[in-house]
MDTraj code that builds the backbone (N, CA, C; nanometers):
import mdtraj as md
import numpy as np

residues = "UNK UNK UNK UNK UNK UNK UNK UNK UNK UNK UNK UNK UNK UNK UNK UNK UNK UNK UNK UNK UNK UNK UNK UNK UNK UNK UNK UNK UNK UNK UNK UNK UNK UNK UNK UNK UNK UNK UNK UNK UNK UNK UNK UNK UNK UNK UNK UNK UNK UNK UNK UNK UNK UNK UNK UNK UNK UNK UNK UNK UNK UNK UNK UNK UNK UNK UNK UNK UNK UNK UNK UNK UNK UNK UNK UNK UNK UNK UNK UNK UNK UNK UNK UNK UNK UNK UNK UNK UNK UNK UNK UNK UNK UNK UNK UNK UNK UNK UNK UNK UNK UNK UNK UNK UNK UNK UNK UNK UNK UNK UNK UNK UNK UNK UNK UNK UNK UNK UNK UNK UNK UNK UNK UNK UNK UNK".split()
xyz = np.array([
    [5.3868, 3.0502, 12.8922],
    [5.4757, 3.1657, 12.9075],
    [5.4061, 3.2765, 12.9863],
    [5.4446, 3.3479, 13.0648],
    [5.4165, 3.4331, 13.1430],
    [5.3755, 3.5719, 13.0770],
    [5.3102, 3.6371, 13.0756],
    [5.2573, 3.7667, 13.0100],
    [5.3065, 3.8813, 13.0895],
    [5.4163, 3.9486, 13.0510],
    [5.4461, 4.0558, 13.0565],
    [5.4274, 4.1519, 13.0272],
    [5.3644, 4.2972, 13.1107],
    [5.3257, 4.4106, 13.0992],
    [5.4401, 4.5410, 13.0913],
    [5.5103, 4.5736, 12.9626],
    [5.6145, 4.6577, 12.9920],
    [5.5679, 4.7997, 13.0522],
    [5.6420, 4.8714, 13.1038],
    [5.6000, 4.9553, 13.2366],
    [5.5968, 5.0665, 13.1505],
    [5.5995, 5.0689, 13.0247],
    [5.5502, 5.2111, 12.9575],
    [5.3981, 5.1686, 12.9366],
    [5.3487, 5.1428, 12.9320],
    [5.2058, 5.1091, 12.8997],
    [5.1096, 5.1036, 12.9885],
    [5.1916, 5.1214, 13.1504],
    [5.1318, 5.1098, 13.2261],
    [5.0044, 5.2692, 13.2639],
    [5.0376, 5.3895, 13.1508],
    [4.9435, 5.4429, 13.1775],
    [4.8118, 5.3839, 13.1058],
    [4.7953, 5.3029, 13.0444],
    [4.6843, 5.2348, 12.9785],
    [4.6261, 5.1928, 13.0765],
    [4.6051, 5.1831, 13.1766],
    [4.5591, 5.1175, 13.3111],
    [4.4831, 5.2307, 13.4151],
    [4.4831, 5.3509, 13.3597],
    [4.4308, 5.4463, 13.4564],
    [4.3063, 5.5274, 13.4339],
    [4.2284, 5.5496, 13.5437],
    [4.1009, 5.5521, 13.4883],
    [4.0619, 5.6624, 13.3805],
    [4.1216, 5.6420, 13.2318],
    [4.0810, 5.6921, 13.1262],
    [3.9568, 5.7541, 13.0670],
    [3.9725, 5.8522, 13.0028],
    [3.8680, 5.9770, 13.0259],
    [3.7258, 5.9616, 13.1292],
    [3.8068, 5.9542, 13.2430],
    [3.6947, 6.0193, 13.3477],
    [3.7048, 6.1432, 13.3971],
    [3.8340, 6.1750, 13.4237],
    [3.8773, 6.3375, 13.4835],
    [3.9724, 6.3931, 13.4278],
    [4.0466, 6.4724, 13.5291],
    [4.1718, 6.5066, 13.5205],
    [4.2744, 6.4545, 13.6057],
    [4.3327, 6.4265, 13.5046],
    [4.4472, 6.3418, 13.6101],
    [4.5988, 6.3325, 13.5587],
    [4.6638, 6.3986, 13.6566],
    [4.7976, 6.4379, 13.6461],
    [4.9351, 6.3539, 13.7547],
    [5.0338, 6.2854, 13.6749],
    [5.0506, 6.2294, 13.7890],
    [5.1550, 6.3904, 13.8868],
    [5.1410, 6.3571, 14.0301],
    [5.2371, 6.4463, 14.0930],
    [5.3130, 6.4846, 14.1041],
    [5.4409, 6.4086, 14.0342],
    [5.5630, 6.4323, 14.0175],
    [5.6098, 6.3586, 13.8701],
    [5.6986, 6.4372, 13.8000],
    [5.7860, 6.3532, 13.7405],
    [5.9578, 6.3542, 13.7327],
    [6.0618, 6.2773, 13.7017],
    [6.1389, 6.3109, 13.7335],
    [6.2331, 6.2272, 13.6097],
    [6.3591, 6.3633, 13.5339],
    [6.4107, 6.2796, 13.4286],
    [6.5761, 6.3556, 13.4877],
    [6.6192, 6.2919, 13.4214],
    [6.8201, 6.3497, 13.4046],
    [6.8332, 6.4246, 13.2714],
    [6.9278, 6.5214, 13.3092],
    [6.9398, 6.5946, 13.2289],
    [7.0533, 6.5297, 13.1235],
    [6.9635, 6.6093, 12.9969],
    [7.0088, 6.5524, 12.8477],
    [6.8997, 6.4135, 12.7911],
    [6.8709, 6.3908, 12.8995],
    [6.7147, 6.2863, 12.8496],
    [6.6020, 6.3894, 12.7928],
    [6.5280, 6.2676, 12.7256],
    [6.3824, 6.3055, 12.7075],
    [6.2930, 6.2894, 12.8127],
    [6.2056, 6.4353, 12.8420],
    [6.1380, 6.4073, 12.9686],
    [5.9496, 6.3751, 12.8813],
    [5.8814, 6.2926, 12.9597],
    [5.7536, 6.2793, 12.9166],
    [5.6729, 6.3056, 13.0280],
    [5.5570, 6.3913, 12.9931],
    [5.4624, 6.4281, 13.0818],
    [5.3045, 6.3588, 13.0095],
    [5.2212, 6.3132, 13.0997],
    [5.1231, 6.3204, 13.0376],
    [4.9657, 6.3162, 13.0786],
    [4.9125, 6.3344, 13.0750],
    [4.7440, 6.4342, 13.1539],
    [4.6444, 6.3840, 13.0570],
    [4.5418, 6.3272, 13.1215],
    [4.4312, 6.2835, 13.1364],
    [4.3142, 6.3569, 13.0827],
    [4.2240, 6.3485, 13.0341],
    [4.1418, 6.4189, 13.0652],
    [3.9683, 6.3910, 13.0181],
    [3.8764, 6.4099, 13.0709],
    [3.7194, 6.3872, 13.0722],
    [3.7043, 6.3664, 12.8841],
    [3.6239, 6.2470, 12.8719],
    [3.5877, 6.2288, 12.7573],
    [3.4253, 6.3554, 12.7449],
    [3.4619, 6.3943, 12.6012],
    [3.3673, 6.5183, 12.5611],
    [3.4592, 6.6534, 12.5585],
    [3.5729, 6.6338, 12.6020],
    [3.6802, 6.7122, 12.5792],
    [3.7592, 6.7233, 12.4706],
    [3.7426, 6.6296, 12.3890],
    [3.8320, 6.6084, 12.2740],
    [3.8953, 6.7189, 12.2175],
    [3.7914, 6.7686, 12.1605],
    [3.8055, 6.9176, 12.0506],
    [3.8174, 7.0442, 12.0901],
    [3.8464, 7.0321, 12.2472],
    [3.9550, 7.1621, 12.2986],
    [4.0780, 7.1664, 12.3213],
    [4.0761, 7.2781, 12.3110],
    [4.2220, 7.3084, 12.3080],
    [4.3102, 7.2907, 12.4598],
    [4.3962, 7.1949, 12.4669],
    [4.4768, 7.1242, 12.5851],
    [4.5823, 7.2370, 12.5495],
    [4.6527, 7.2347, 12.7013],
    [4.7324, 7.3048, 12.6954],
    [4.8936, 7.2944, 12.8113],
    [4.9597, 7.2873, 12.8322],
    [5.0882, 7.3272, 12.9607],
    [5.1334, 7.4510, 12.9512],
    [5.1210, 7.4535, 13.0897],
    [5.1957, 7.6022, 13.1418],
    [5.2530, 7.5945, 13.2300],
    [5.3546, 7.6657, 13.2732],
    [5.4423, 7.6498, 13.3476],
    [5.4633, 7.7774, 13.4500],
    [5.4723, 7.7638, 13.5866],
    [5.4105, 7.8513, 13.6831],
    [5.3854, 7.8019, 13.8249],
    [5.4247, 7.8910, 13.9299],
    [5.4071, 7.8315, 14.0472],
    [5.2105, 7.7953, 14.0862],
    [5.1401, 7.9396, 14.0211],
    [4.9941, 7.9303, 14.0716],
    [4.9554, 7.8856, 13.8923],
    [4.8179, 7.8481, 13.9317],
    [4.7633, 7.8646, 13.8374],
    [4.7145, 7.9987, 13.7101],
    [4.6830, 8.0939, 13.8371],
    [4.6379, 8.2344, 13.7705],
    [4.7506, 8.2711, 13.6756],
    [4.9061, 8.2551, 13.6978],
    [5.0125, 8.3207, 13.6407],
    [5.1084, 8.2510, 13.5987],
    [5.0530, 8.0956, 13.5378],
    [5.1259, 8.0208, 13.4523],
    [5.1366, 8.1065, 13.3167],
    [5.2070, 8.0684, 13.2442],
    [5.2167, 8.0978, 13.0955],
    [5.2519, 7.9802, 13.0438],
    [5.1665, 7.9391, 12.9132],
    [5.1623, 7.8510, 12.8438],
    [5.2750, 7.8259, 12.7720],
    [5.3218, 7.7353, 12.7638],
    [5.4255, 7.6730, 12.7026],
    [5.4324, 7.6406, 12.5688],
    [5.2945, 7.5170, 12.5482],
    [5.2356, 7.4905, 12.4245],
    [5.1181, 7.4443, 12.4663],
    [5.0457, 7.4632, 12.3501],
    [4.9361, 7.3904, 12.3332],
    [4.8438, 7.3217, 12.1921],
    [4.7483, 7.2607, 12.1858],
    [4.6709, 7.1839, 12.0882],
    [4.6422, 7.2436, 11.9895],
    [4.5346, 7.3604, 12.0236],
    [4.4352, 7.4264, 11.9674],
    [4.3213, 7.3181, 11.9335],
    [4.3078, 7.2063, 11.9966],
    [4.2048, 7.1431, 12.0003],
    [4.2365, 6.9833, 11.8512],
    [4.3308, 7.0644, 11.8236],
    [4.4080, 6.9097, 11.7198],
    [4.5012, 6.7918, 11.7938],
    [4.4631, 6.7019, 11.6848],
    [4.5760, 6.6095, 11.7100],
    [4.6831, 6.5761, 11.6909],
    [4.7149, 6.7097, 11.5442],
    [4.8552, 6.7233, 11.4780],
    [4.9654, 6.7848, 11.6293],
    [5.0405, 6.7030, 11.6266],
    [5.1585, 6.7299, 11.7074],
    [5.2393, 6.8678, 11.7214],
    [5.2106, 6.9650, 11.8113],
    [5.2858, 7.0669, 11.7617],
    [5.4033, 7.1082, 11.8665],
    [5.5220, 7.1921, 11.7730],
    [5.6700, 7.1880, 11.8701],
    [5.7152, 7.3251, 11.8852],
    [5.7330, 7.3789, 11.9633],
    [5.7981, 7.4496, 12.0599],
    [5.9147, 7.4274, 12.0986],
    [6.0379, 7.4427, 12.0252],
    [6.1881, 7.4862, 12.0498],
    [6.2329, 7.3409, 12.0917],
    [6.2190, 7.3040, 12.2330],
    [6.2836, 7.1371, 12.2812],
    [6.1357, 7.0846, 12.3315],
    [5.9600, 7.1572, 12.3445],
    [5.8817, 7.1070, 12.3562],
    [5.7972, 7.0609, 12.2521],
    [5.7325, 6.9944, 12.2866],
    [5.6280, 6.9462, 12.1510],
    [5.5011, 6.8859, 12.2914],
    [5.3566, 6.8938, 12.2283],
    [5.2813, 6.8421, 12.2588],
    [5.1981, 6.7731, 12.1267],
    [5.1135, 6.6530, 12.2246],
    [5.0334, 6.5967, 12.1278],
    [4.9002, 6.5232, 12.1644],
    [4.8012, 6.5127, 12.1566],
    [4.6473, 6.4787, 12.1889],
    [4.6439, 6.3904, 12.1366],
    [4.5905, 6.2850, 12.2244],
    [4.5179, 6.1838, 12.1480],
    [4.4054, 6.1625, 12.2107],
    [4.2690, 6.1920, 12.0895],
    [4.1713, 6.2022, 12.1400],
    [4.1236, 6.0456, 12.1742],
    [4.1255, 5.9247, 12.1352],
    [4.0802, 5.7849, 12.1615],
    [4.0962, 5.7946, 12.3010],
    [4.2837, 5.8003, 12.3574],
    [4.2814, 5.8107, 12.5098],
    [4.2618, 5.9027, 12.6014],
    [4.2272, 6.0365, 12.5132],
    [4.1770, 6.1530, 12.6439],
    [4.3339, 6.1639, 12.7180],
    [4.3849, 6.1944, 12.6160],
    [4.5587, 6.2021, 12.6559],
    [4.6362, 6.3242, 12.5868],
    [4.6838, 6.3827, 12.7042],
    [4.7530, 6.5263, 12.6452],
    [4.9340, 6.4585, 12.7201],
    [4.9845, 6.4499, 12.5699],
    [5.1791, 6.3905, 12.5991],
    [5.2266, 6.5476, 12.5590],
    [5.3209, 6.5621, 12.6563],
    [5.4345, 6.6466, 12.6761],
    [5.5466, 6.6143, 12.6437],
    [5.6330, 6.6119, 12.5616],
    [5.7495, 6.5933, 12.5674],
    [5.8656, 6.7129, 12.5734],
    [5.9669, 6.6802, 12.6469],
    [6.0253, 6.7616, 12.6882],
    [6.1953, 6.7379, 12.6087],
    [6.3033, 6.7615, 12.5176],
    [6.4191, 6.6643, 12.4668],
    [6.5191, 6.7670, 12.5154],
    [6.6529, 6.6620, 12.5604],
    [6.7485, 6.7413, 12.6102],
    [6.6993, 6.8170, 12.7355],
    [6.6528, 6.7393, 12.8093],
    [6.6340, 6.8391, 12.9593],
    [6.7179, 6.8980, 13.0452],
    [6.7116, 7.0053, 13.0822],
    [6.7995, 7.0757, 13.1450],
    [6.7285, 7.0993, 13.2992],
    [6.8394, 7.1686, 13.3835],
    [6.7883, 7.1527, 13.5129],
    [6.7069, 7.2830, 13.5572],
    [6.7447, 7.3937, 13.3967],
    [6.5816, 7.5075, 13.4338],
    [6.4493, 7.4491, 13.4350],
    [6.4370, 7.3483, 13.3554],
    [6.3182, 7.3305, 13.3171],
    [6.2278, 7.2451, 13.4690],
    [6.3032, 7.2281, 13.5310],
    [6.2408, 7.1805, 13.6632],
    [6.1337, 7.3099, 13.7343],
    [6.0604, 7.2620, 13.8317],
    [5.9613, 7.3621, 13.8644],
    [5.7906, 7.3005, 13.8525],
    [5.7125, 7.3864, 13.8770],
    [5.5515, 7.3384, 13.8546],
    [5.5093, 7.3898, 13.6900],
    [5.4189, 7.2728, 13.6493],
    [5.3369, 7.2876, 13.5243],
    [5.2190, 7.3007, 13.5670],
    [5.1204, 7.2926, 13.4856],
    [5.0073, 7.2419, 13.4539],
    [4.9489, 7.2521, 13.3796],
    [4.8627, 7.1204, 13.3621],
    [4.8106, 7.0407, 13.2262],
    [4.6667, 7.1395, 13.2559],
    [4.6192, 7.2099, 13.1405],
    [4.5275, 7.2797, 13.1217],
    [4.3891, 7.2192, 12.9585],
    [4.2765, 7.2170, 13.0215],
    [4.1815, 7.2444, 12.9180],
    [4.1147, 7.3761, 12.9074],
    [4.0870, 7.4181, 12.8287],
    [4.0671, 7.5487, 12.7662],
    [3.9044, 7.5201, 12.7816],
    [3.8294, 7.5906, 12.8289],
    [3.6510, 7.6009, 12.8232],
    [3.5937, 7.7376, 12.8712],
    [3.4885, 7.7553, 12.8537],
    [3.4169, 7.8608, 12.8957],
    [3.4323, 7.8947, 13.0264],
    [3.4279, 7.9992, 13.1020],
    [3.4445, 8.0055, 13.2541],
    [3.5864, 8.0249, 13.2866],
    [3.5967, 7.8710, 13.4411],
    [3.7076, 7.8724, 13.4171],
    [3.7768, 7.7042, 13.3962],
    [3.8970, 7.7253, 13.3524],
    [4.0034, 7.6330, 13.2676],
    [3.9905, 7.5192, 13.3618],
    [3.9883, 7.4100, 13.3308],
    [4.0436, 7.2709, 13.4060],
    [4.1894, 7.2671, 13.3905],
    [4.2751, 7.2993, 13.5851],
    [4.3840, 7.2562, 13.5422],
    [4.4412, 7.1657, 13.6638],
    [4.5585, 7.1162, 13.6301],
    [4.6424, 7.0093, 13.7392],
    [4.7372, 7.0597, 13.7171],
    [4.8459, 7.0077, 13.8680],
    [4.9593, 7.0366, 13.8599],
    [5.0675, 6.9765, 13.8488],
    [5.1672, 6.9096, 13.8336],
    [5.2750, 6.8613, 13.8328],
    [5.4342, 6.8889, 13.8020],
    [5.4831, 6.8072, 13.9424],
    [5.5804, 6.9216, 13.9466],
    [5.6970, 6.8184, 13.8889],
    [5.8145, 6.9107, 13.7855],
    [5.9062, 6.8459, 13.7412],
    [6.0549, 6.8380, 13.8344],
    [6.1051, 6.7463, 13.8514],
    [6.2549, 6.7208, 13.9148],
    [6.3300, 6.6945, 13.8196],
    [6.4539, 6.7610, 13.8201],
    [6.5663, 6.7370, 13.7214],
    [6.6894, 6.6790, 13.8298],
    [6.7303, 6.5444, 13.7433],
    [6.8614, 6.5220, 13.8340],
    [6.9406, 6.5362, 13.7555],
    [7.0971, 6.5541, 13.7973],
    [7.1757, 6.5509, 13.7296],
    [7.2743, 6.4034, 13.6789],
    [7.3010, 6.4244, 13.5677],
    [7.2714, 6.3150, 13.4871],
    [7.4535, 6.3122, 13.5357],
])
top = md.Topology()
chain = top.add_chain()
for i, resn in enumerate(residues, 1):
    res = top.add_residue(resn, chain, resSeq=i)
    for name in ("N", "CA", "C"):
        top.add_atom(name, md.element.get_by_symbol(name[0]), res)
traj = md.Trajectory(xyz[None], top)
């Protein structure tokens, strides 16, 4: 029998906690659940991950974030959640609407300054 790889799993395949890594785009219909999800350097675990939403970096405002846990926390139709094994910060987004389109970015929280990426959301209409 042939071994099939279902295409959600396919972020299991990417080079896992080495950096930061965001994919460039994502794109959901509105009234779906949208999923975002960011990468990030092993030794990072126990900071605080974060999304913000914003054209630059300097003048995003955070959306949600970790505080450096793995307990899942929610924000109105957002929720984020860490998992430290994969060096994985999930976004979820429920009931998407076509404000919520625009630039994020997936942020770690450290001394100095912040590790962040960008990715930009597309909303189609459903």
């Amino acid at each position: 029998s042939k071994m099939g790889i279902s295409p959600g799993w396919g972020w299991l395949f990417l080079p896992v906690c080495q950096a930061l890594v965001v994919p460039k785009e994502v794109s959901g219909q509105t009234g779906e659940t949208l999923s975002l999800r960011c990468w990030y350097p092993r030794g990072y675990e126990g900071y605080n991950k974060y999304w913000c939403r914003g054209a630059s970096r300097d003048s995003c405002h955070k959306v949600v974030e970790t505080a450096g846990r793995e307990v899942p926390r929610q924000r109105g139709r957002v929720s984020i959640q860490d998992s430290h094994m994969f060096c994985m910060v999930l976004l979820t987004v429920e009931n998407l609407s076509e404000k919520d389109a625009g630039s994020y970015w997936c942020g770690v929280e450290r001394t100095g300054r912040d590790m962040m990426k960008p990715v930009t959301v597309k909303v189609i209409s459903g």
